[in-house]
Legacy VTK file of the C-alpha trace (Angstrom):
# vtk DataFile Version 3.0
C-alpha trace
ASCII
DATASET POLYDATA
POINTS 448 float
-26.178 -36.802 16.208
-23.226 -35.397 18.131
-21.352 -34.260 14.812
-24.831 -32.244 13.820
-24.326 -30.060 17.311
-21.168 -29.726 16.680
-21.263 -27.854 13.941
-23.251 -24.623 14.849
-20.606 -24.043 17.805
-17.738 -24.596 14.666
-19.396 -21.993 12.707
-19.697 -19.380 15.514
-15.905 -19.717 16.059
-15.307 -19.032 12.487
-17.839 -16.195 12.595
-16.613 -14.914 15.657
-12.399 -15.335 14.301
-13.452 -13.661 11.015
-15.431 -10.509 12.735
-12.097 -9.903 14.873
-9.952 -10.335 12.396
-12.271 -7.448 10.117
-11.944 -5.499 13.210
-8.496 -5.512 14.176
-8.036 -4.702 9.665
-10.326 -2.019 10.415
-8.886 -0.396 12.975
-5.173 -0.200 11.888
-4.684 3.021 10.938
-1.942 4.623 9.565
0.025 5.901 12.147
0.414 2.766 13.972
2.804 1.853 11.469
5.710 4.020 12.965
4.158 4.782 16.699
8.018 3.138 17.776
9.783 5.287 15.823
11.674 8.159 16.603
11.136 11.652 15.758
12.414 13.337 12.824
14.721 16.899 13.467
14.201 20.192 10.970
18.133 19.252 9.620
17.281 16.492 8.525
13.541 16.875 7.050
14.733 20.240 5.788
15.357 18.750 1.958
11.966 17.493 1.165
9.473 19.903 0.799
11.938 21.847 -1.896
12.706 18.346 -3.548
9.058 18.539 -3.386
8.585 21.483 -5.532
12.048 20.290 -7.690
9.708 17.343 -8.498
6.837 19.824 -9.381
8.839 22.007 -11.708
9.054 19.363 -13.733
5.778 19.049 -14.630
5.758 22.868 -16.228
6.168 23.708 -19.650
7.766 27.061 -18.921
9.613 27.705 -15.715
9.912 31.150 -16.317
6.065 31.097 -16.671
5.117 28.200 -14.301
0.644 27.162 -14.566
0.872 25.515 -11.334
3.313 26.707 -8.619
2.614 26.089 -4.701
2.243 29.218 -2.530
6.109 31.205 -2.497
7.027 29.247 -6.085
9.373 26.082 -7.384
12.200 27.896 -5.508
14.384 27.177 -8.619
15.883 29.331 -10.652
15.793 28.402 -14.086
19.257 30.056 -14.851
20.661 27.285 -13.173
18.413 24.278 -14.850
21.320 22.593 -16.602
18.521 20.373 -18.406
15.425 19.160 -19.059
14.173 15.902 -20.934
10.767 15.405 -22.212
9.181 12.544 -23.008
9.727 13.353 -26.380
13.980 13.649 -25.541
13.660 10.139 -23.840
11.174 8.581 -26.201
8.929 7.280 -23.812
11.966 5.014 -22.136
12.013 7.413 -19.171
9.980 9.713 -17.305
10.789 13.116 -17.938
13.188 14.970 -15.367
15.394 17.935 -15.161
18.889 18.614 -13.443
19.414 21.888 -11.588
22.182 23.714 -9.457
21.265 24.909 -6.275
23.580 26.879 -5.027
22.094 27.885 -1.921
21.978 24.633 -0.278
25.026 23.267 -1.777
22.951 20.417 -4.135
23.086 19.138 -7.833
19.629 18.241 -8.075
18.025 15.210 -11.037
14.251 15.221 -10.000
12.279 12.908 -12.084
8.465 13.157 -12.479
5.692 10.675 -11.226
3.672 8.404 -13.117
1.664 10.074 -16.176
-1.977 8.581 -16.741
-2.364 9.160 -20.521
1.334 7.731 -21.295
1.749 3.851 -22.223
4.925 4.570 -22.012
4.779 4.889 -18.622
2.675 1.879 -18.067
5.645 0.029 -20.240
7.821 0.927 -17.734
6.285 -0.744 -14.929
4.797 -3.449 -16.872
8.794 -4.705 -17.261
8.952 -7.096 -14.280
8.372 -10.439 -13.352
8.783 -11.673 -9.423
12.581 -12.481 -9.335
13.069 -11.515 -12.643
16.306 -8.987 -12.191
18.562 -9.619 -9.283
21.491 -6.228 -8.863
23.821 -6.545 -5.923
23.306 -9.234 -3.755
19.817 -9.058 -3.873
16.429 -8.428 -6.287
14.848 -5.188 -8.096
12.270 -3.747 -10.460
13.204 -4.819 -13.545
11.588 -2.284 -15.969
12.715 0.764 -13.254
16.220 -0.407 -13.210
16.020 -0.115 -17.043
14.734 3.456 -16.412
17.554 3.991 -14.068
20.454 2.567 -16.283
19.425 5.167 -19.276
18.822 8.307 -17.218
22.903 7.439 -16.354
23.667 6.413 -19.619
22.625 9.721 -21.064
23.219 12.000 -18.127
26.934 10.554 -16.980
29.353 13.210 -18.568
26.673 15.909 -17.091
26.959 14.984 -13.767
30.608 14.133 -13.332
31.461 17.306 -14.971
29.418 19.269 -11.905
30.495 16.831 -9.226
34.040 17.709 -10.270
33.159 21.279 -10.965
31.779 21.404 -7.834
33.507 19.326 -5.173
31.325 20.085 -2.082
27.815 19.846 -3.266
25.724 16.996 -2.482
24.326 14.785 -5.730
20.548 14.426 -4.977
18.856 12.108 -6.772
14.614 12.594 -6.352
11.440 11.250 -7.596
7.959 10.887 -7.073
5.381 7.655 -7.401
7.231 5.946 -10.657
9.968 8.669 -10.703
11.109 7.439 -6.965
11.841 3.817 -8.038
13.901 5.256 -10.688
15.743 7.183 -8.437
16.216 5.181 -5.653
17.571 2.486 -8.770
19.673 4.709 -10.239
21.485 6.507 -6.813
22.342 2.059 -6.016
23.567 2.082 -9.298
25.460 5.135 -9.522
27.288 4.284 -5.340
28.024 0.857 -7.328
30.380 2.828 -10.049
31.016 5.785 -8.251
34.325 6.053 -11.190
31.919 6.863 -13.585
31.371 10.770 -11.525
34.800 11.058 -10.781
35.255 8.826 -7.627
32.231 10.827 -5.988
32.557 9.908 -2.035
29.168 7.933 -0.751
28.498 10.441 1.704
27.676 13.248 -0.994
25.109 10.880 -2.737
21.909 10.892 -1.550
18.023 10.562 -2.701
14.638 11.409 -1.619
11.786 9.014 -2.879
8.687 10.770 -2.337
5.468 8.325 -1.965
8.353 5.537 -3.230
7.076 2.320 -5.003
8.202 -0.967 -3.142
11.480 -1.446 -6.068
14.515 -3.393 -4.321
14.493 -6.240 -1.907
14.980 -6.269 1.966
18.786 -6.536 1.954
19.243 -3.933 -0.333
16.452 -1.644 1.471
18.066 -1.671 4.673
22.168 -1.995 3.240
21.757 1.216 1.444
19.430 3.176 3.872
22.610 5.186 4.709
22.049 7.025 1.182
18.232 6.172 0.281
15.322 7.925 2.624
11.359 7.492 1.428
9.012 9.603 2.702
5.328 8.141 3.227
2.192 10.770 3.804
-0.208 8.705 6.706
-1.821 6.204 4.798
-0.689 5.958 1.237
-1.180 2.757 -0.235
2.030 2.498 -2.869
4.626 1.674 -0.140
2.686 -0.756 1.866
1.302 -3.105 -0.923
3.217 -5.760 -1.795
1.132 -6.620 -4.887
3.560 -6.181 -8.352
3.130 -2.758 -9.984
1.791 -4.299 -13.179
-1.058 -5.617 -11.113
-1.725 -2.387 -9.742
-2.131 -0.036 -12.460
-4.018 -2.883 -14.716
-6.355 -2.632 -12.147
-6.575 1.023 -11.875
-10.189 1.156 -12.327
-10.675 -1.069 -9.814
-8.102 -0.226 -7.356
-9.911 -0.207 -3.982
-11.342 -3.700 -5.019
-7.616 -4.911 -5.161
-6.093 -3.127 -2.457
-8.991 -5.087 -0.248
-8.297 -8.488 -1.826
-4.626 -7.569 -0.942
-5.176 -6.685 2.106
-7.078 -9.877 3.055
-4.185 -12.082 1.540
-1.720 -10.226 3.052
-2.884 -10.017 6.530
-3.551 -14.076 6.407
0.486 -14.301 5.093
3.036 -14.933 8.203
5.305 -12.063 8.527
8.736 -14.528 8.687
7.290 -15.832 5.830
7.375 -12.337 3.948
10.901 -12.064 5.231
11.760 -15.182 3.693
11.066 -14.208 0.344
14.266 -13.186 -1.099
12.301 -12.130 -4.290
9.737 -9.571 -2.131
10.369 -5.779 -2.834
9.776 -2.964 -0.269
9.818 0.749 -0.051
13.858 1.893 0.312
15.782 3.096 2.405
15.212 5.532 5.612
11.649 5.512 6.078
9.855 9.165 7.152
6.308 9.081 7.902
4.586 11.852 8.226
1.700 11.417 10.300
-1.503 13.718 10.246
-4.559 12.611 11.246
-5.617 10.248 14.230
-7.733 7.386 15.071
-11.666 8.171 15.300
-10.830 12.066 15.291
-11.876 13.833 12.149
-9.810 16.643 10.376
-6.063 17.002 9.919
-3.557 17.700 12.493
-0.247 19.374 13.095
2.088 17.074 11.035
4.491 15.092 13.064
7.371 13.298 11.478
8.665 9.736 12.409
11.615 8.320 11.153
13.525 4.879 11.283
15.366 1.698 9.341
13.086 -0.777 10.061
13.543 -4.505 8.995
10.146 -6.356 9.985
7.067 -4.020 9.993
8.318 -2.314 7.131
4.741 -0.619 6.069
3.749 -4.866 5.465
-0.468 -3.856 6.105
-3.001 -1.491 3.686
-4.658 0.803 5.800
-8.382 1.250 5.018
-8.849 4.195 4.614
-10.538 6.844 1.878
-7.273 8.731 2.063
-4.513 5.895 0.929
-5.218 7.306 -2.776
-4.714 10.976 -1.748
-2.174 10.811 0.308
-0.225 9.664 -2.665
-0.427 12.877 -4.098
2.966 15.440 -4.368
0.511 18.193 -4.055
-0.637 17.081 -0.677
2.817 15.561 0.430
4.952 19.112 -0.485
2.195 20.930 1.382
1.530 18.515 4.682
5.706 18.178 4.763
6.649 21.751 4.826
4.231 22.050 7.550
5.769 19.269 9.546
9.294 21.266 8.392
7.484 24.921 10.007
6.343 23.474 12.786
9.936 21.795 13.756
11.373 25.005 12.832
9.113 27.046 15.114
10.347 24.571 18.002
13.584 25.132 17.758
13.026 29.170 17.924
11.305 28.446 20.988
13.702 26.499 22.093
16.579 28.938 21.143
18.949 26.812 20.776
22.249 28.359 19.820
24.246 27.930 16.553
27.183 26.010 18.267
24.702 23.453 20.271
22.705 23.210 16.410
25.701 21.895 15.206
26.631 19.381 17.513
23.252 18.690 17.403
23.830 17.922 13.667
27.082 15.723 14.507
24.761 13.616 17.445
21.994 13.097 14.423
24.866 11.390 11.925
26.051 9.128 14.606
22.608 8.187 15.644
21.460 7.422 12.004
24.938 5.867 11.383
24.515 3.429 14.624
21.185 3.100 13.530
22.000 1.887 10.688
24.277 -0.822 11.926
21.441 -1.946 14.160
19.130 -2.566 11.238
22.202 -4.396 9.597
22.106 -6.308 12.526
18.875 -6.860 13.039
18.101 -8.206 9.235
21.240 -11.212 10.392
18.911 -12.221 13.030
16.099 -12.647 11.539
17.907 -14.022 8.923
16.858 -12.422 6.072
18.306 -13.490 2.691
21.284 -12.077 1.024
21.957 -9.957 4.275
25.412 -11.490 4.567
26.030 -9.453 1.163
29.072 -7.408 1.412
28.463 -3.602 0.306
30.992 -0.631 0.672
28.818 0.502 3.835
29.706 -2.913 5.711
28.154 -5.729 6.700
27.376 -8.080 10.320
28.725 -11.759 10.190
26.685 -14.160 11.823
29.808 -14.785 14.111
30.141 -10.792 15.199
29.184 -11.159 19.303
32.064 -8.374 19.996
31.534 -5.747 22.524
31.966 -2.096 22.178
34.766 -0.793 20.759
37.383 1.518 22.367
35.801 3.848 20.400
32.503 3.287 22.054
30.478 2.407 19.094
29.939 -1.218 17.963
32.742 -2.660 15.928
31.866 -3.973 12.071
31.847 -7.380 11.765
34.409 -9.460 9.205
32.253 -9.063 5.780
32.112 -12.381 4.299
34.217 -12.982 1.662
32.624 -13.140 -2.097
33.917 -14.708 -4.570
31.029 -13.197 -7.409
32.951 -10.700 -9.494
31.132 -6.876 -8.953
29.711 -6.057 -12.481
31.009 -3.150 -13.857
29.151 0.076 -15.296
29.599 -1.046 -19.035
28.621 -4.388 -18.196
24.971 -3.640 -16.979
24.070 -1.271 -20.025
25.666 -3.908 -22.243
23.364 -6.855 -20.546
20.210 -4.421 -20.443
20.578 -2.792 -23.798
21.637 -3.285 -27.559
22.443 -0.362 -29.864
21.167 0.128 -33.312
22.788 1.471 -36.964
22.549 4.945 -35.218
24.187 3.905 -31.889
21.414 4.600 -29.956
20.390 2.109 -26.759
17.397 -0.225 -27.343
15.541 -2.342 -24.973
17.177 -6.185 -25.657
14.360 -8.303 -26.120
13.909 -11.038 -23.336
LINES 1 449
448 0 1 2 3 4 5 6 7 8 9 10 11 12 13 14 15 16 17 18 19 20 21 22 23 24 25 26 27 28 29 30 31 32 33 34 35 36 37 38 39 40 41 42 43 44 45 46 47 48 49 50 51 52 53 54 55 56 57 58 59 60 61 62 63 64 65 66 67 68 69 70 71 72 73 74 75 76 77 78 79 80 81 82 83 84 85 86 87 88 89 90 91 92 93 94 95 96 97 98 99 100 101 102 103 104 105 106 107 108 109 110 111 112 113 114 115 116 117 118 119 120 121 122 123 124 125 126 127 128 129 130 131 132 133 134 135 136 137 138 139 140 141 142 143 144 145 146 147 148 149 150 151 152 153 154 155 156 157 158 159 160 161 162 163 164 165 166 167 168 169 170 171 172 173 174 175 176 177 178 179 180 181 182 183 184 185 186 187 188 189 190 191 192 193 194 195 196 197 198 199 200 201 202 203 204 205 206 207 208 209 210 211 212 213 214 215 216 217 218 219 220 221 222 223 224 225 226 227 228 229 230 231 232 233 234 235 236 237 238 239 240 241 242 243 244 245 246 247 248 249 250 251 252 253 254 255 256 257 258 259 260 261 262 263 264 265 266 267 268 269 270 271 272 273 274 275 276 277 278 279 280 281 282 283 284 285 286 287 288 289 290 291 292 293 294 295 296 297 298 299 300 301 302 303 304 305 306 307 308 309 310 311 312 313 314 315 316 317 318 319 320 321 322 323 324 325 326 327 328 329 330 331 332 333 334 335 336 337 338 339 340 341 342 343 344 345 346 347 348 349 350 351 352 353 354 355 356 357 358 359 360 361 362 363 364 365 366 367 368 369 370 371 372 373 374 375 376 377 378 379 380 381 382 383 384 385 386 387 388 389 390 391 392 393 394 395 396 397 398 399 400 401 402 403 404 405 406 407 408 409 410 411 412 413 414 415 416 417 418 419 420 421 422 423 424 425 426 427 428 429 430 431 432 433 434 435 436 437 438 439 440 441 442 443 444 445 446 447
């Protein structure tokens, strides 16, 4: 008799655990993701709306004629677009991108396009990948992107180490958007891997800009090379913060707020030093920037304010429910919603009046902050001991054993990188394990 009136008070505490637990899903909101973070300066935002608009201009047929230019144009002058590839110059292997001089911010430009709807190709791309399936560096990425990656440098390497050496102080930018930011992000860890391919390029003049970046590399590698890789995330877009393989999600795309709920739900009930665990997980890369628009139980957008941070745990792990985390995705609405946040830092700082000398130590204080940064995240990836994040990269790395104080110097002192006795593999040897030629000498896919 007693285990019959036992049970209604059992089900009311699984009632009453499951309504929280809807409630607290339904409440997280976007910007609660980065509340802790810090808040992003006009230097260093300044690139991304006109990467932005780089990434646009790839989508037109005619620059000279551009269908679909933003308010003030592309900003690029096609006298200086050194090339573009199609889908038919790529044959499908690769989104299509272009490579363009911009000589008024000092920048050698590849922007590659997002995902394309109507193109298998595309699809083929992400479909390439298998949890675990392709480790690079110390640690785990896309498969089918790092594929993607390897032939954009394949083709493109005599281009771009003739105008890094032509051009010794511009920056090598390497940009995407949705598909075309995992390629990126891929291809600027390959390229700081072999930097002899481009002429000994230094690491501090490589640098990309994933826009609405799919999750591509694992933890290690998100945080080791977050000194050259920042992702920008509009508010609630759902590509970043799913952890669900990208073959899953475009398989379902007719279904896709079905899955991103089923997601969510598994997701939430996962541990989060479980997720950290994983060695074989992938996350967004890099720097994260989150632009933040809107706010909970208010209607309407607001003034755009931009967060920034290297975060290890918390690293956009939860969906937000929302009827915006499709939208939000969107370079249209990112370009436009981050050169407001870029206006409205701008106007600031002519409020402010700060003077050109103070602007530029201003500029010195931001690199030492995102380099100490940096180091923290390094850090803080040991403690929570995080696979692989004893890896050595050219950046450094934190032995367990590091406890020293301050330098002299005043920052914090490297630790002793442990010693690795893995050989680094070389340029030729990736495109040689990715790819066969045929008769004609061209690169194939090798079958796996």
């Amino acid at each position: 008799m007693s285990i019959f009136c036992g049970l209604p008070i059992l089900e009311c505490v699984y009632c009453l655990a499951c309504a929280r637990w809807a409630w607290k899903r339904c409440l997280h909101t976007g910007s609660r993701d980065s509340e802790n973070w810090g808040i992003a300066t006009a230097e260093e935002f300044e690139p991304v709306p006109r990467l932005c608009r780089s990434i646009l201009a790839v989508y037109e047929d005619d620059l000279r004629n551009p269908l679909w230019a933003p308010p003030g144009g592309y900003g690029i002058n096609p006298d200086f677009v050194i090339l573009r590839k199609t889908y038919e110059n790529t044959h499908g292997r690769v989104p299509p991108y272009l490579i363009y001089l911009n000589h008024d911010h000092g920048d050698i430009v590849l922007a590659i396009r997002g995902l394309n709807l109507a193109k298998e190709s595309d699809y083929a791309v992400l479909l390439d990948n298998k949890l675990g399936q392709r480790k690079f560096d110390g640690g785990y990425v896309h498969n089918g992107l790092l594929k993607a990656a390897a032939r954009v440098l394949d083709a493109e390497c005599d281009v771009l180490r003739e105008l890094v050496e032509k051009y010794p102080n511009y920056t090598l930018t390497f940009t995407g958007h949705s598909l075309g930011s995992g390629v990126a992000a891929l291809l600027t860890m390959v390229v700081v891997q072999n930097r002899d391919k481009l002429g000994n390029i230094g690491r501090k003049r490589i640098r990309c800009y994933a826009i609405a970046p799919a999750r591509c590399m694992s933890l290690n590698l998100a945080v080791r090379y977050a000194d050259v890789i920042n992702s920008i995330v509009l508010q609630d877009d759902f590509l970043p913060r799913t952890a669900t393989p990208l073959q899953d999600i475009f398989k379902s795309l007719f279904c896709l707020p079905c899955l991103l709920c089923l997601r969510c739900m598994r997701d939430t009930c996962i541990p989060e030093e479980k997720m950290l665990k994983d060695p074989r997980r992938l996350y967004a890369p890099g720097r994260l920037y989150h632009i933040v628009e809107r706010k909970p139980f208010r209607m309407g957008r607001f003034p755009p304010v931009v967060r920034t941070a290297v975060p290890v745990d918390g690293r956009f792990e939860h969906i937000v429910l929302s009827c915006n985390v499709t939208s939000d995705h969107a370079i249209i609405w990112i370009e436009r919603e981050a050169q407001r946040a870029l206006d409205k830092m701008l106007e600031k700082d002519r409020i402010m009046e700060i003077p050109a000398k103070q602007r530029m130590e201003r500029q010195k204080t931001l690199a030492r902050e995102h380099s100490d940064e940096h180091k923290a995240a390094l850090k803080r990836a040991v403690t929570l001991a995080v696979p692989h994040a004893y890896s050595p990269s050219s950046y450094g790395t934190f032995d367990e054993q590091d406890t020293s104080p301050r330098s002299s110097s005043g920052e914090a002192s490297l630790g002793t990188p442990r010693k690795d006795k893995r050989r680094r593999e070389s340029w030729d040897e990736l495109i040689e394990r990715l790819f066969d030629k045929d008769d004609s000498g061209h690169m194939i896919l090798k079958k796996s």
